[in-house]
N, C-alpha and C positions, 0 to 999 in steps of 0.2 A: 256275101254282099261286099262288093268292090266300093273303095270311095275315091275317088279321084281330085286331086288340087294340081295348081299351077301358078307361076306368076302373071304378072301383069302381062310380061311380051312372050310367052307361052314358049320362053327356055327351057325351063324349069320344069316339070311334069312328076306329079309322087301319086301310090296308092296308098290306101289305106286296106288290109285284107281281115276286116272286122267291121263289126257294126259298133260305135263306139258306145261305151253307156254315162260316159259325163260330160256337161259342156258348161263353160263359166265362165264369165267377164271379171277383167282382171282390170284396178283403176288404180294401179304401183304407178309411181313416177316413172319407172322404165318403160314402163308397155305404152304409159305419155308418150315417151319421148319416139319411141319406137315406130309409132303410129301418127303422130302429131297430132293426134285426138283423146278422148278421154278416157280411153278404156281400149285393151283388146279383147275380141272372146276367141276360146278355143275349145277344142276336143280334147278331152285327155287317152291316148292310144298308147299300147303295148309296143315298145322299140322292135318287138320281134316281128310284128305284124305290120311295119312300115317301110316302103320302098323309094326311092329314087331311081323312074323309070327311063327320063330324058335329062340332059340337061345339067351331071354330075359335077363337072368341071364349072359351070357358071356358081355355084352357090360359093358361097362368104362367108364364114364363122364369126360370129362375135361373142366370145368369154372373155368373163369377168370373175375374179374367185369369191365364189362363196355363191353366187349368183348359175341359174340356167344358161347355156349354150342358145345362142338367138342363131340360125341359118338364114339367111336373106338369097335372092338373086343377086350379084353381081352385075349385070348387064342393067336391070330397071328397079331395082332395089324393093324389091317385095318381099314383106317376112311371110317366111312359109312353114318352117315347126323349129321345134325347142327340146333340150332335151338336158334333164338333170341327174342326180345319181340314183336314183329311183324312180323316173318319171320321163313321158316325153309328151307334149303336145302337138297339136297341128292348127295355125290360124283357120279360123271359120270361112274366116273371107275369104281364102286360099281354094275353097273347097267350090268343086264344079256340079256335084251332087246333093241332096239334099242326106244331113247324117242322119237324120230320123229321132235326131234327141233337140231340146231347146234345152237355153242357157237353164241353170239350177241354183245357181247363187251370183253372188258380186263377193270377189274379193280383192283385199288391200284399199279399202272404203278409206281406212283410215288414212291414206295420204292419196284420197282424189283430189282434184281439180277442184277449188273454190266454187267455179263456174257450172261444176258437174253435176247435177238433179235425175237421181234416182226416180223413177217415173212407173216402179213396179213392185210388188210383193215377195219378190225372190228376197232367201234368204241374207243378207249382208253380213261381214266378217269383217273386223278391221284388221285382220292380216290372214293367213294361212284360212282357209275352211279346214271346220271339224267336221265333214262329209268323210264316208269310207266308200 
């Protein structure tokens, strides 16, 4: 099973060549900032099993050390995945398929948004989740 994402002005086009098995919203001040809202959620996928179909030359890199690799669109500024030194994700919202997993935790609770209210029983973490 193929998963397919894209930006907002449909530059950008990636697959996914797995079924992913974790998704999780993330409420760090970066993913804040990122998104201009209170949280992002994502998939977490294998680097070996993710593509860049369309679109190679529009995307943007933003590192930070110590921190994950944010990839955006260039052209309409849409975050589209991320990628660290053991890990890589893909925005939810990026995704034109449905991944067949729902979110499983919240993490980095401990520096949400004042304004932010938790509204469900997933697990919460105030930093990192201890999920394997």
């Amino acid at each position: 099973m193929a998963l397919h994402g894209r930006c907002l002005c449909e530059g950008v086009k990636f697959e996914v060549d797995e079924a992913p098995t974790m998704m999780g919203t993330c409420h760090c001040t970066r993913c804040q900032r990122q998104t201009g809202s209170a949280a992002s959620t994502a998939i977490v996928i294998d680097p070996g099993k993710f593509s860049v179909t369309q679109g190679e030359e529009l995307i943007k890199e933003y590192a930070e050390e110590g921190f994950t690799s944010r990839y955006f669109c260039g052209n309409c500024g849409s975050f589209l995945y991320g990628r660290g030194e053991n890990m890589m994700y893909a925005a939810a919202g990026a995704l034109a398929d449905d991944p067949g997993v729902r979110p499983q935790f919240h993490m980095f609770v401990g520096s949400k948004a004042p304004w932010d209210e938790i509204h469900d029983e997933l697990p919460q973490f105030p930093e990192y989740p201890e999920i394997s």
